[in-house]
C-alpha positions as CSV (number, residue, x, y, z in Angstrom):
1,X,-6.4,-1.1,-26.8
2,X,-4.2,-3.4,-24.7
3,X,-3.4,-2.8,-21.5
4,X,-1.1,-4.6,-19.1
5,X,-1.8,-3.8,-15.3
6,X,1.0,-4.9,-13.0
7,X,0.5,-6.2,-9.3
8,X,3.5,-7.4,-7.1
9,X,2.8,-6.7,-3.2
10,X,0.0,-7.5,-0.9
11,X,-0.8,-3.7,-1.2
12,X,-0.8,-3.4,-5.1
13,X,-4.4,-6.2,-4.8
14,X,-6.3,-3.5,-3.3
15,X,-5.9,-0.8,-5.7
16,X,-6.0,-2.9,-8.9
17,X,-9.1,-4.5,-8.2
18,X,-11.1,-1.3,-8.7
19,X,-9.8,-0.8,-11.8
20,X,-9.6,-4.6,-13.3
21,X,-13.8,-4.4,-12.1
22,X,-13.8,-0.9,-14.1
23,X,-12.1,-2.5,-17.6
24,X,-15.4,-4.3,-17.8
25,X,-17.1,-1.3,-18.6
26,X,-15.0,-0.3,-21.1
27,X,-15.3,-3.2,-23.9
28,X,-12.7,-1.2,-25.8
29,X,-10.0,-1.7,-23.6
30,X,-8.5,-5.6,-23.7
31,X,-6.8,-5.4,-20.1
32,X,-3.9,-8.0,-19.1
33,X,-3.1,-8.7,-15.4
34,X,0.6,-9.5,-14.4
35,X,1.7,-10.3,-11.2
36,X,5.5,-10.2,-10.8
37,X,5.1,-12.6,-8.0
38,X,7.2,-9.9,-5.5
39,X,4.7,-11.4,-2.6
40,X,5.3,-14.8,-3.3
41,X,3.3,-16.4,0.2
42,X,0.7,-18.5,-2.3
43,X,-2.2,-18.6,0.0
44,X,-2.0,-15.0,1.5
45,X,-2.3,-13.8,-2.9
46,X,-5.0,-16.0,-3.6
47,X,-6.5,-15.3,0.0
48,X,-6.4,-11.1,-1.3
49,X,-7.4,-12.3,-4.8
50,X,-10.4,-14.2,-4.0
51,X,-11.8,-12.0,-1.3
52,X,-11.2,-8.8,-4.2
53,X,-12.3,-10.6,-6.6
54,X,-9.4,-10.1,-8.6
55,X,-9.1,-12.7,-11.6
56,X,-6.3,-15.0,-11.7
57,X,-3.3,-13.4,-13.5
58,X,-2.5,-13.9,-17.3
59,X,0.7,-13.7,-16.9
60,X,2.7,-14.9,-13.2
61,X,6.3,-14.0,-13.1
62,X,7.4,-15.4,-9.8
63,X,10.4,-13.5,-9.4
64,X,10.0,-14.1,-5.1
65,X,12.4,-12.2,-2.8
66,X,15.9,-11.1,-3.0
67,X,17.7,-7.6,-2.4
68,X,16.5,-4.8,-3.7
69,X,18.7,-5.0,-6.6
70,X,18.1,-8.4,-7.6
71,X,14.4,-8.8,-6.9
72,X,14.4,-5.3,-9.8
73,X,16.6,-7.0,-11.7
74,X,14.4,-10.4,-12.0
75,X,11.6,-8.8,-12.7
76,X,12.6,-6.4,-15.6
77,X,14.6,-9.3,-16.8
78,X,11.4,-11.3,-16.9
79,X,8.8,-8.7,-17.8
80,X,10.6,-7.9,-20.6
81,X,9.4,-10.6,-22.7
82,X,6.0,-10.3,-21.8
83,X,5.7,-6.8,-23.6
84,X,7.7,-8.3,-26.4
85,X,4.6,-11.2,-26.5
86,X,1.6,-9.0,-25.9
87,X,2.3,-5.7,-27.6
88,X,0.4,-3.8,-25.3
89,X,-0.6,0.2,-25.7
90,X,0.4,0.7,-22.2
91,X,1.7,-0.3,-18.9
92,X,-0.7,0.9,-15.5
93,X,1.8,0.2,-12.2
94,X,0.6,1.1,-8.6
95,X,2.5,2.6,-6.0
96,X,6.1,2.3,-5.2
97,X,7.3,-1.3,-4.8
98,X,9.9,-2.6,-6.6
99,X,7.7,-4.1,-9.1
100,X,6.2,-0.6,-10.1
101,X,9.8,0.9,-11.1
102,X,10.7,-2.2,-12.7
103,X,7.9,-2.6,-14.5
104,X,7.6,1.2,-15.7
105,X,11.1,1.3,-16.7
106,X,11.4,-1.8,-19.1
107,X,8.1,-0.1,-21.0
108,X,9.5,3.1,-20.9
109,X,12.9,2.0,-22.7
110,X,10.5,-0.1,-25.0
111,X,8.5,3.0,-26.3
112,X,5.7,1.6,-24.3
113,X,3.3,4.1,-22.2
114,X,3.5,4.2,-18.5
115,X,0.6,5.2,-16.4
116,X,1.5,5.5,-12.8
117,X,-1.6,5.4,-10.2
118,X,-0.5,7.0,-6.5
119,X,1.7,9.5,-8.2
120,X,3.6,12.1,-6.6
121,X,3.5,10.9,-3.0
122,X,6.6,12.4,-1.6
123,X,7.9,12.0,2.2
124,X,11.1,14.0,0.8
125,X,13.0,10.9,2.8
126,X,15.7,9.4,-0.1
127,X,16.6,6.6,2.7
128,X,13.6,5.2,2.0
129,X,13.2,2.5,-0.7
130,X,9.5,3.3,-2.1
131,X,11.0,7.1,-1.9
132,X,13.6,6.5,-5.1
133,X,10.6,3.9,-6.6
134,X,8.1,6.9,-6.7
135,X,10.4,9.4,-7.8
136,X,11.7,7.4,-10.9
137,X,8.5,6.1,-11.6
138,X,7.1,9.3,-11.7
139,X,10.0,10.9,-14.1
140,X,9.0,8.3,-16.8
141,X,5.2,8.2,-16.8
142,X,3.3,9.4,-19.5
143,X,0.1,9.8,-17.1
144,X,0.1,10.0,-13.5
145,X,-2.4,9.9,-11.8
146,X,-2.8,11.4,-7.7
147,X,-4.3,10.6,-4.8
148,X,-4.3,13.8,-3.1
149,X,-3.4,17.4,-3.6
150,X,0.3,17.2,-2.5
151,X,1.2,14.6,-5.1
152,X,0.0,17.1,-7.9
153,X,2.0,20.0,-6.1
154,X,4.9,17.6,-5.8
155,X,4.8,16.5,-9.5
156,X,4.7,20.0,-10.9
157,X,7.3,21.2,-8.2
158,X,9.3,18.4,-10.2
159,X,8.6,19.7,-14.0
160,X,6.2,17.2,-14.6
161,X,4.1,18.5,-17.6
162,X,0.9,19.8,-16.1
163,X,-1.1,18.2,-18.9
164,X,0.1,14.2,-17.6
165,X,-1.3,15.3,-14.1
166,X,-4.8,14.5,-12.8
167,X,-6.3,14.4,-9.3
168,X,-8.6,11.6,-9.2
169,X,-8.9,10.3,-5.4
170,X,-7.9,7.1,-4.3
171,X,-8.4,3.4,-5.6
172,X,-7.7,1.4,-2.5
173,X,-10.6,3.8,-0.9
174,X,-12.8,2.4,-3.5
175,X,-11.7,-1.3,-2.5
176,X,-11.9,0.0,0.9
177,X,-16.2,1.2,0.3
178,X,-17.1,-1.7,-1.8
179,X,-15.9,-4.2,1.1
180,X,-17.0,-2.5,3.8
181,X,-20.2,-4.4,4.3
182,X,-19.0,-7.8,4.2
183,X,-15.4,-7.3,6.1
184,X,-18.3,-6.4,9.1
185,X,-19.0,-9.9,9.1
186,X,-15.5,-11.3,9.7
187,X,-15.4,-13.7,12.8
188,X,-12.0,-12.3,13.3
189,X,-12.7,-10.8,16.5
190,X,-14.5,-13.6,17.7
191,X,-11.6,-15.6,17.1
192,X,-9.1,-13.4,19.4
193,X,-11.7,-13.6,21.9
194,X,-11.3,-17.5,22.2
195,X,-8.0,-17.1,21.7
196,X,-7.7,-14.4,24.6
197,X,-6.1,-12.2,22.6
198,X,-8.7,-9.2,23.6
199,X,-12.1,-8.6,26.2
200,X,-14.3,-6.2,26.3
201,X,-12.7,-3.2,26.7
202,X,-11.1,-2.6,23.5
203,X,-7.6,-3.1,21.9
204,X,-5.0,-1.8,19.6
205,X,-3.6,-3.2,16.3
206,X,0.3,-2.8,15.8
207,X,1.9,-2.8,12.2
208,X,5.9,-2.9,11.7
209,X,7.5,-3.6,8.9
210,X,9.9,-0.9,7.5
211,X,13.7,-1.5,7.3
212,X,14.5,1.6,9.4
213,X,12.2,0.1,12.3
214,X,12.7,-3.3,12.5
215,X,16.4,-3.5,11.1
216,X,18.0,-1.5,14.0
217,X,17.8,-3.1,17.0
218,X,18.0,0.4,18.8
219,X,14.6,1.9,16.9
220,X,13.1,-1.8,17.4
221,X,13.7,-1.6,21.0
222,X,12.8,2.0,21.4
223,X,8.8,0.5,20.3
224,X,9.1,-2.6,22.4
225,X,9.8,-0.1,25.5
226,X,6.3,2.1,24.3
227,X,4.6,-1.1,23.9
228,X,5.6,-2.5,27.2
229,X,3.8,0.7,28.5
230,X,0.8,0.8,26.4
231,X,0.0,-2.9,26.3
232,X,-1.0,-2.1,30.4
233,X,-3.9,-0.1,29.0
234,X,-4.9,-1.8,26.2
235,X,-3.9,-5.5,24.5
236,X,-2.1,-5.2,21.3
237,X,-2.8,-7.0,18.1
238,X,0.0,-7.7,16.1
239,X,0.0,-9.5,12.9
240,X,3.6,-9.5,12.2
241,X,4.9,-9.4,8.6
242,X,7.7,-12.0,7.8
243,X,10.6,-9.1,7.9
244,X,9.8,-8.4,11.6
245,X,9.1,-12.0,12.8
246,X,12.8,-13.0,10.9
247,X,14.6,-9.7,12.6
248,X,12.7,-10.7,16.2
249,X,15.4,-13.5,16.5
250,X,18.1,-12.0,14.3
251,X,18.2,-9.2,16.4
252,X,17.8,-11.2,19.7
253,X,14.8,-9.9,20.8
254,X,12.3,-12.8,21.2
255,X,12.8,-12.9,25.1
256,X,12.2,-9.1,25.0
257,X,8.7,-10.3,23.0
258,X,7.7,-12.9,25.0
259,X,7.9,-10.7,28.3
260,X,5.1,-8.6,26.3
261,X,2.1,-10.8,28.0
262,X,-0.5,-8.6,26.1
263,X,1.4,-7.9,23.1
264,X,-0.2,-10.8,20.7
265,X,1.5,-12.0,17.4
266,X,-0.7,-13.5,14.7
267,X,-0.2,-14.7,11.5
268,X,-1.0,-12.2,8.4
269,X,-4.1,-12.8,8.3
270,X,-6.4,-11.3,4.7
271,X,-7.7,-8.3,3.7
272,X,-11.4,-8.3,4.8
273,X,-10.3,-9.4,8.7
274,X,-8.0,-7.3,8.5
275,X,-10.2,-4.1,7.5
276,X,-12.2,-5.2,10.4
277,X,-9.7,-5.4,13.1
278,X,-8.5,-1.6,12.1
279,X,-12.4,-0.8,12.1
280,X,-13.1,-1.8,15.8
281,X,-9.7,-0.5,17.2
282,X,-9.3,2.0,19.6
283,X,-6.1,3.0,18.2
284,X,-3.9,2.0,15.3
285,X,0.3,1.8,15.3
286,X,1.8,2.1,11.9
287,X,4.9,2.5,9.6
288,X,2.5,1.8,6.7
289,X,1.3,4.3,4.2
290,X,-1.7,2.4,3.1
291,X,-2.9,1.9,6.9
292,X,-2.4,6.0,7.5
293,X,-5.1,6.4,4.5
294,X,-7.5,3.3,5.7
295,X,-7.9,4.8,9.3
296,X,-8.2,8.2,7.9
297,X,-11.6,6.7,6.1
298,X,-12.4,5.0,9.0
299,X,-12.0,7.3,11.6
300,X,-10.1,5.4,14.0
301,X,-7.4,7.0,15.5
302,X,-3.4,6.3,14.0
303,X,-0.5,7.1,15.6
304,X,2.2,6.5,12.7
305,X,5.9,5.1,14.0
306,X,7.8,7.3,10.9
307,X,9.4,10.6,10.8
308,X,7.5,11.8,7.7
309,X,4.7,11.0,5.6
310,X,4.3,11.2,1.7
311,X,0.5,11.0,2.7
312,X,0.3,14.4,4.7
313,X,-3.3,14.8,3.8
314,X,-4.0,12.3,6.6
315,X,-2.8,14.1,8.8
316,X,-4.4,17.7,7.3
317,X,-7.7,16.0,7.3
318,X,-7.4,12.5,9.5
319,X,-6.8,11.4,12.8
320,X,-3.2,10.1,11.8
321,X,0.0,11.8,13.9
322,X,3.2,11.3,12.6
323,X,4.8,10.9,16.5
324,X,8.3,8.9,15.1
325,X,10.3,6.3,17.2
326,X,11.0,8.0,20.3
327,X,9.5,5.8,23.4
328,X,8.3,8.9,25.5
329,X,6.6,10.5,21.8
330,X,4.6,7.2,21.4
331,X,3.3,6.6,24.8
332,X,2.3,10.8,25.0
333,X,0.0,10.7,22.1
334,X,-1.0,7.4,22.9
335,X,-2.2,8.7,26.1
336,X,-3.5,11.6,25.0
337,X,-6.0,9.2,22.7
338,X,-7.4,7.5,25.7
339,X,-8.1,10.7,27.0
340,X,-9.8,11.5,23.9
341,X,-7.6,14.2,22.7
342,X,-8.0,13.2,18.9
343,X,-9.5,15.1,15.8
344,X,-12.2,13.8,14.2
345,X,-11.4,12.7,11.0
346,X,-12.6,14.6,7.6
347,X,-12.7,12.5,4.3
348,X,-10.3,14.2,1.7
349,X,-11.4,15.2,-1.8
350,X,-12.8,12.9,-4.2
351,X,-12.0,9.7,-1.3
352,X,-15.7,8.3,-2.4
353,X,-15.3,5.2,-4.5
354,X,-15.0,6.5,-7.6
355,X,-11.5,7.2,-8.4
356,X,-11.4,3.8,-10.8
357,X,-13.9,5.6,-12.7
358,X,-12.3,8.9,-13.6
359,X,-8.9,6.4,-14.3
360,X,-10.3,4.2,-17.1
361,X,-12.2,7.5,-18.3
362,X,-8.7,9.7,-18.9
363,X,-7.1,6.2,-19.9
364,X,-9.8,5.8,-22.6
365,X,-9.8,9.3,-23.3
366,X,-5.8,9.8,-23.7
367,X,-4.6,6.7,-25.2
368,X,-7.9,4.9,-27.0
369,X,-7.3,8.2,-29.3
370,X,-6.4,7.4,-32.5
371,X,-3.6,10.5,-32.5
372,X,-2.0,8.1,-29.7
373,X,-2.5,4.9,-30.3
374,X,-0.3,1.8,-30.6
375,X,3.3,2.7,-31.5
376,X,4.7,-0.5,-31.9
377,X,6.8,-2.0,-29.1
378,X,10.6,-2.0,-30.2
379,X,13.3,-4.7,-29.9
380,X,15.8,-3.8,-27.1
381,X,19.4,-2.8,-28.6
């Protein structure tokens, strides 16, 4: 059986290496990596790759970035032909970039199985991007596959057939375990230290990266003003994805940045570092779903710059609070963190490193079956 496993963003690295490392176990299953190239920055992919020890792609389709409607576009227009090549027995996408609904739909519409891992997350938000990726990708999977209890409540709330569904934990928690050790060594620290960056008391780690923060120059400035206040108790670290640092001067805010004397920008920097910097914060800042799930596993408090969440179980279970944009909101639970007003964080169900394992076993189990096996990929009309 032949399986192509797509990969576009940073965030798709992390929960196909578990699986790729999984396929090895399973001499049965012939697995094909392709990475649509939607993160196109060459030496942050090969820096992820390497440190995951993901295997270089088969197949590289380079699309890079454009609107959302052209970046989809590009990259069904040049996935198509690799299905028409390969002939796989299905199509694995994770989460809800624009490579997942891109890929999903040109092997749906080419007979081709979809299997969707991070199914039925749902913040119920349509203004969001990844919302309208999920949801499609989800109405045109054959097996979906959730990382939490919502996402199977949210599926069958939708008329999903109950029989595609199946709980199964988390893959980027099992990237997340089986680097654990060795991100504990990264120097990362040491180098803000020489850099200034942080001392001895502590620090915070900022993310932003989401259209409806960093594209309004009202919501952006409404986080500068929390920042301006929190950055008095604590430096915060910043590495500031390429959206933010372009709308810092579209939006005219760079002399608004600069006045931030312990608000530090750095580069992205990879995956390992980075899993260390969240580890030894005292608090995390967020718009990212990915980053609500890591500090849920690592226990560090998150306070997440969003309205919603399509991951509620981190709040159910975690230490994440969903506290929105509004300056007086951020600084308030911020505060209330230093004063160690903060649940203690509970791992959720089936979160322990295995959820690769139960994949490639219903994957093996549903599709290696005879009764289901390759149905010949058709020519588009």
């Amino acid at each position: 059986m032949r399986i192509i496993n797509v990969v576009g963003a940073r965030p798709n690295f992390m929960k196909i290496a578990p699986l790729m490392e999984e396929y090895e176990r399973h001499p049965e299953i012939e697995p094909l990596l392709v990475h649509t190239g939607q993160h196109y920055d060459e030496k942050m992919s090969t820096l992820f790759f390497k440190q995951l020890g993901i295997r270089e792609p088969d197949v590289n389709l380079e699309v890079g970035s454009a609107s959302h409607a052209v970046q989809t576009a590009d990259i069904m227009t040049a996935f198509e032909p690799v299905l028409l090549d390969y002939h796989p027995d299905a199509v694995l996408v994770v989460g809800d970039v624009n490579s997942t609904i891109a890929c999903g739909l040109v092997a749906a519409k080419l007979h081709v199985k979809v299997i969707h891992v991070e199914a039925g997350l749902r913040s119920f938000d349509r203004s969001m991007p990844e919302e309208i990726n999920r949801v499609l990708t989800d109405s045109i999977s054959d097996l979906l596959f959730c990382t939490e209890q919502s996402g199977v409540e949210n599926l069958m709330a939708e008329g999903i057939d109950q029989d595609k569904i199946y709980l199964v934990g988390h893959v980027m928690i099992d990237t997340l375990k089986r680097n654990m050790t060795i991100a504990r060594q990264s120097t990362i620290l040491n180098e803000l230290r020489a850099r200034r960056c942080i001392d001895g008391h502590g620090y915070s780690v900022l993310t932003l990266h989401r259209p409806a923060n960093v594209d309004d120059p009202l919501v952006f400035s409404r986080i500068l003003d929390a920042l301006e206040v929190i950055q008095n108790d604590l430096p915060i670290i910043f590495p500031i994805h390429p959206r933010t640092l372009k709308n810092i001067t579209s939006l005219n805010l760079r002399n608004r940045i600069d006045r931030l004397a312990r608000l530090h920008l750095i580069d992205p920097i990879g995956y390992l570092d980075f899993l260390k910097l969240q580890s030894s914060a005292r608090v995390v800042f967020t718009d990212s779903g990915g980053i609500q799930e890591e500090t849920t596993v690592l226990k560090v408090p998150c306070i997440t710059l969003r309205e919603n969440t399509e991951r509620p179980v981190t709040v159910e279970m975690g230490t994440n609070q969903i506290v929105g944009t509004d300056t007086q909101k951020i600084v308030h639970a911020f505060k209330r963190i230093m004063e160690g007003n903060f649940r203690e964080s509970r791992i959720p169900p089936l979160w322990d490193g295995k959820a690769a394992e139960r994949i490639v076993d219903v994957i093996e189990e549903k599709i290696v079956d005879p009764k289901m096996r390759r149905y010949e990929v058709v020519e588009a009309l």
